[in-house]
C-alpha positions in Angstrom: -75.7 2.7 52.3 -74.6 -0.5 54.1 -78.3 -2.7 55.0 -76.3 -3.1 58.8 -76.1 1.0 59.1 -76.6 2.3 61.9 -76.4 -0.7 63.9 -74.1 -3.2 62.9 -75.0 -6.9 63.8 -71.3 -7.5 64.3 -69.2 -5.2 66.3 -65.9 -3.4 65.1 -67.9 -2.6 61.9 -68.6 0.7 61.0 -70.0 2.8 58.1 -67.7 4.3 55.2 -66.8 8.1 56.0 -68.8 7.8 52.3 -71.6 6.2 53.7 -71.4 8.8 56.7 -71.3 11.8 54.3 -74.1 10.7 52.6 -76.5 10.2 55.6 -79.3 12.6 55.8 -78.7 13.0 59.9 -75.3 13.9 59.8 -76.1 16.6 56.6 -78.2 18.1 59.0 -75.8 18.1 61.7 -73.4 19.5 59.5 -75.8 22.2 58.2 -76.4 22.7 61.5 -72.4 23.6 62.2 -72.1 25.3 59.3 -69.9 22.5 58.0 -70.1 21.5 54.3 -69.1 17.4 53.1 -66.6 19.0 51.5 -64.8 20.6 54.7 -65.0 17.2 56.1 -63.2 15.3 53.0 -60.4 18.6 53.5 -59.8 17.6 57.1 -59.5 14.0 56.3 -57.1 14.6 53.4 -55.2 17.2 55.4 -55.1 14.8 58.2 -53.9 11.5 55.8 -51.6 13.7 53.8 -49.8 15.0 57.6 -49.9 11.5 59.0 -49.7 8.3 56.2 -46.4 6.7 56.0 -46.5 6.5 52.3 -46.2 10.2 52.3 -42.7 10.4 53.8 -39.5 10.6 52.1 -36.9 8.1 51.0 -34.3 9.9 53.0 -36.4 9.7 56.8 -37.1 6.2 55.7 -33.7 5.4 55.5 
């Protein structure tokens, strides 16, 4: 984990979804929801592989 987690001494910097994932709070608030680290890394990958412009065609780029 980052040394400026949770509180960054610059703002506009945030924590890696990695470093996120890997904090023992947001386990437990996950646990909590009945959401695993892995449901997470689905939603994000879902989300990238619905929304990243490197993932459309060569013909609707055209």
């Amino acid at each position: 984990m980052s040394p400026a987690y949770p509180f960054p001494d610059k703002a506009g910097i945030e924590p890696s979804l990695k470093d996120l994932l890997e904090d023992q709070t947001m386990g437990a608030l996950l646990a909590y929801d009945r959401i695993s680290v892995a449901d997470v890394l689905k939603v994000v990958a879902d989300w990238r592989e619905a929304h990243c412009l490197n993932n459309l065609s060569l013909s609707s780029a055209a």
